[in-house]
C-alpha positions in Angstrom: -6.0 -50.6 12.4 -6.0 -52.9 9.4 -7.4 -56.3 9.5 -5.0 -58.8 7.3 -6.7 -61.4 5.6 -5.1 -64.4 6.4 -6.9 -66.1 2.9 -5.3 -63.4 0.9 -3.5 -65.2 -2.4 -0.5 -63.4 -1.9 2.0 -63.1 -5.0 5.8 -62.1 -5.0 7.3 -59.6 -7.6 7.4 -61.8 -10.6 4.2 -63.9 -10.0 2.5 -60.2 -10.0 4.3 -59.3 -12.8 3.9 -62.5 -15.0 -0.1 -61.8 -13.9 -0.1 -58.0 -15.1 1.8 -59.3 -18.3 4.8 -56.7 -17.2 8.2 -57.3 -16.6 8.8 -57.4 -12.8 11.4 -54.4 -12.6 8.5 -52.8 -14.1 6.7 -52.9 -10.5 9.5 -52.0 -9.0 9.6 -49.1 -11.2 6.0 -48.4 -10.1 6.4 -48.9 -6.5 9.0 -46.1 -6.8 6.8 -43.8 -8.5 3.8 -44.7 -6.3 1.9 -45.9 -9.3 -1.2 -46.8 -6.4 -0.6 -51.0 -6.7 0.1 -51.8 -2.9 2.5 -54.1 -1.5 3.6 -55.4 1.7 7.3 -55.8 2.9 8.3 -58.7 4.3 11.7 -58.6 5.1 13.5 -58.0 1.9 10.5 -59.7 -0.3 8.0 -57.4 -1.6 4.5 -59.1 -1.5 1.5 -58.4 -3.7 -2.6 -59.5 -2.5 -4.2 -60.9 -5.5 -6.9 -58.7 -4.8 -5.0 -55.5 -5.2 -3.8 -56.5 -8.7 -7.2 -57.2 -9.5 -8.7 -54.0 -8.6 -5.4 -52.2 -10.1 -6.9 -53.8 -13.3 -9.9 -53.2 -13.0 -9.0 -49.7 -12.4 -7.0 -49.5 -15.2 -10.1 -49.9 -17.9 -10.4 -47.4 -20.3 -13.6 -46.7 -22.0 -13.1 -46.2 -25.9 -15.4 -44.3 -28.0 -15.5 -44.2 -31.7 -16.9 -40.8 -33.3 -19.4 -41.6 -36.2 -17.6 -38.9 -38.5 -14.2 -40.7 -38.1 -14.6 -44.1 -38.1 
């Protein structure tokens, strides 16, 4: 069983949008295509933990390296 936390900053679709800098039928796109940022269903309103966007970020980091012969 899952434990909620009940201190969770919770964000609907176009607060977690406006914070990921997409547009918010972007994550619905996503949510579609299961692109791993969960949400919670309440009712018709999806719901996004503060938390989970952070750590979808965080995820998201991509390590660049820059080859001495090329630049």
């Amino acid at each position: 069983m899952t434990i909620f936390d009940t201190n969770a900053k919770m964000l609907d679709r176009t607060e977690a949008a406006e914070y990921l800098g997409v547009k918010p039928l972007t994550l619905l796109q996503w949510a579609h295509k299961r692109k791993h940022i969960p949400y919670y269903k309440i009712g018709r309103l999806a719901k996004y933990k503060l938390s989970d966007l952070q750590e979808f970020v965080n995820k998201s980091k991509q390590q660049v390296t820059c080859d001495s012969a090329n630049g």
